[in-house]
VOGU-3710 file (C-alpha; in Angstrom, 3 decimals, decimal comma):
1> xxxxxxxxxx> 19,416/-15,151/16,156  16,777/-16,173/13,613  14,151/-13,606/14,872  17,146/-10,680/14,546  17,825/-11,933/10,784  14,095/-11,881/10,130  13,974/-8,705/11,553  16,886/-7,094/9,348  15,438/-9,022/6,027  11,764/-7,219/7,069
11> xxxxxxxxxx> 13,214/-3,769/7,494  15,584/-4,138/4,125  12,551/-5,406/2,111  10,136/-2,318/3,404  13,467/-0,411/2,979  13,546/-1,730/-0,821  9,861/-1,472/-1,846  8,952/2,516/-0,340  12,319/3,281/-1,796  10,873/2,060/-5,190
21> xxxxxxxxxx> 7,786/3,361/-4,973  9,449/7,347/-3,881  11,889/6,879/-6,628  8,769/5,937/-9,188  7,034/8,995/-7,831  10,162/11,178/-7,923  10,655/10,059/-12,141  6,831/10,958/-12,689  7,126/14,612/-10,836  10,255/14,976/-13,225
31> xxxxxxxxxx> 8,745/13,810/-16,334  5,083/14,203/-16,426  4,518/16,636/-14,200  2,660/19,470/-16,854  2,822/17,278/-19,317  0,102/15,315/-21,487  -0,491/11,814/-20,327  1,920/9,188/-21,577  0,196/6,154/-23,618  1,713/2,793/-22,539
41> xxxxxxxxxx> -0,037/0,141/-23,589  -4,051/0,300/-24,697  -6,307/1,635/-21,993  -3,299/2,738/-19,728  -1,310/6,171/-19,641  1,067/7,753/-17,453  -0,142/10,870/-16,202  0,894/13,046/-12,838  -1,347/13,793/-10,480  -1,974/15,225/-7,128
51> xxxxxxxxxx> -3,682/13,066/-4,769  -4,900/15,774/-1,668  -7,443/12,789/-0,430  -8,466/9,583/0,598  -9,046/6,117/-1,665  -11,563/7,237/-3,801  -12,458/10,441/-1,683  -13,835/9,001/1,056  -12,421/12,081/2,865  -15,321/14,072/1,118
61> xxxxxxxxxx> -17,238/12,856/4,516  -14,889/14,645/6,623  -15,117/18,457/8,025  -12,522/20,333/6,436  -10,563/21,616/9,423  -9,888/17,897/10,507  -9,532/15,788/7,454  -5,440/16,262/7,847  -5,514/15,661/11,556  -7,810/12,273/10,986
71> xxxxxxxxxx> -6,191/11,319/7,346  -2,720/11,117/8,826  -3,797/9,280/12,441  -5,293/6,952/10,883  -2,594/6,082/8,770  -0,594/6,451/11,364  -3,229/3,746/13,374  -3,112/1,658/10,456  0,852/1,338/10,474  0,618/0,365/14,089
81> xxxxxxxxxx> -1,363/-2,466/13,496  0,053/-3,537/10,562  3,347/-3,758/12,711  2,021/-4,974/15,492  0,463/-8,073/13,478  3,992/-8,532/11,488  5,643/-8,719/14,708  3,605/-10,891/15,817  5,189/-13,416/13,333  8,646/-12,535/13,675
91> xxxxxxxxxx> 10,365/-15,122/12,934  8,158/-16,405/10,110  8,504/-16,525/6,693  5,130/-16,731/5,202  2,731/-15,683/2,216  0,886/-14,058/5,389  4,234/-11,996/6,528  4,754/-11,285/2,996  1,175/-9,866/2,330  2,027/-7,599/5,828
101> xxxxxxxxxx> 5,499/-6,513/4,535  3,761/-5,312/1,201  0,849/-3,594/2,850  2,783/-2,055/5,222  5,470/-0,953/2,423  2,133/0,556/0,422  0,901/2,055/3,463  4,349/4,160/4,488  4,978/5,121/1,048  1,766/6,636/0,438
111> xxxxxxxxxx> 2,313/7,958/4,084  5,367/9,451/3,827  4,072/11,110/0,904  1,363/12,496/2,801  3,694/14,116/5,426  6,575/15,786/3,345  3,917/16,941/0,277  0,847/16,806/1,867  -0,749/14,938/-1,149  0,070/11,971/-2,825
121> xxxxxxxxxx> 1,905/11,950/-6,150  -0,131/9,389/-8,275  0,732/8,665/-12,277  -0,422/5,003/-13,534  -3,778/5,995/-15,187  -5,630/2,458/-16,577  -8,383/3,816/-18,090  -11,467/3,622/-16,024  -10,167/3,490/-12,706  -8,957/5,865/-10,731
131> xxxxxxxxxx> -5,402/7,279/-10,700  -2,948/5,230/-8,643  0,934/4,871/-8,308  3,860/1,736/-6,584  2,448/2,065/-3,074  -1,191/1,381/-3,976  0,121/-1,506/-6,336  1,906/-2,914/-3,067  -0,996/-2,272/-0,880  -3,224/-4,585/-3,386
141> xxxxxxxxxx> -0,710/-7,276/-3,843  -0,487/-7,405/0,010  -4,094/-7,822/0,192  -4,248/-10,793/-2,249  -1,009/-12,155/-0,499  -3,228/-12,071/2,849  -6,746/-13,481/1,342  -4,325/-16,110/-0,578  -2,705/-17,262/3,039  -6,280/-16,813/4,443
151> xxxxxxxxxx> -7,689/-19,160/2,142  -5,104/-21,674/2,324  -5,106/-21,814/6,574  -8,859/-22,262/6,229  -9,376/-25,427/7,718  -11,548/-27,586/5,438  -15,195/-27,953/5,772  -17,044/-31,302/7,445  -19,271/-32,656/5,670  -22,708/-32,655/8,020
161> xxx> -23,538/-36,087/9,790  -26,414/-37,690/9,319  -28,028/-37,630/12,233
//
């Protein structure tokens, strides 16, 4: 019974967070979209943009014809390990399950994007760093949730014996 309630809470969290992040993306297509960026606060604007590549164009590497074929299986390969490692901890309720919910949240979102658009929408512009939107922001957070629980199940160093 506790595995199925994990289960429900991990689908109604991912549920939760790519419905945020669309809904984010949805507002900036509706209010920035040919508009001039949006100050916030120093050093970061809102500003729409069309993301037709990779983090930080890493699909620049790619032959043309291909780069949507290999862009969305790997995402797609990336999802299936990210759920395969989650459910491997069904059950749990962890920093480490929590960094996987997150990065696996990031990863759909920007995913599902992808698919219907075939670019992601991206519109929180902090000045010297690339354009990037909620998904990205969840993908991040998951990887410091995962190096945090990392950390923390290291188990601590020996000090050498003298011999």
């Amino acid at each position: 019974m506790r595995s199925r309630c994990w289960s429900w809470l991990v689908v109604l969290a991912l549920t939760l967070l790519v419905g945020c992040d669309h809904a984010t993306k949805l507002g900036a297509e509706r209010e920035l979209r040919g508009e001039a960026p949006t100050p916030v606060v120093r050093g970061v604007d809102l500003a729409y943009h069309q993301n037709h590549g990779i983090a930080f164009n890493l699909e620049r590497v790619l032959p043309a014809p291909g780069r949507t074929a290999v862009i969305v299986l790997g995402g797609l390969v990336a999802l299936g390990l990210l759920g395969r490692a989650l459910w491997r901890r069904r059950g749990q309720v962890t920093l480490e399950v929590a960094g996987y919910v997150l990065v696996l949240a990031g990863a759909l979102g920007n995913l599902a994007d992808r698919l219907a658009r075939g670019y992601v929408v991206d519109f929180i512009h902090v000045h010297r760093w690339p354009v990037w939107n909620v998904a990205d922001a969840w993908v991040v957070m998951g990887v410091g949730a995962l190096m945090i629980a990392g950390i923390r199940a290291a188990p601590p160093a020996t000090p050498p014996r003298a011999a």
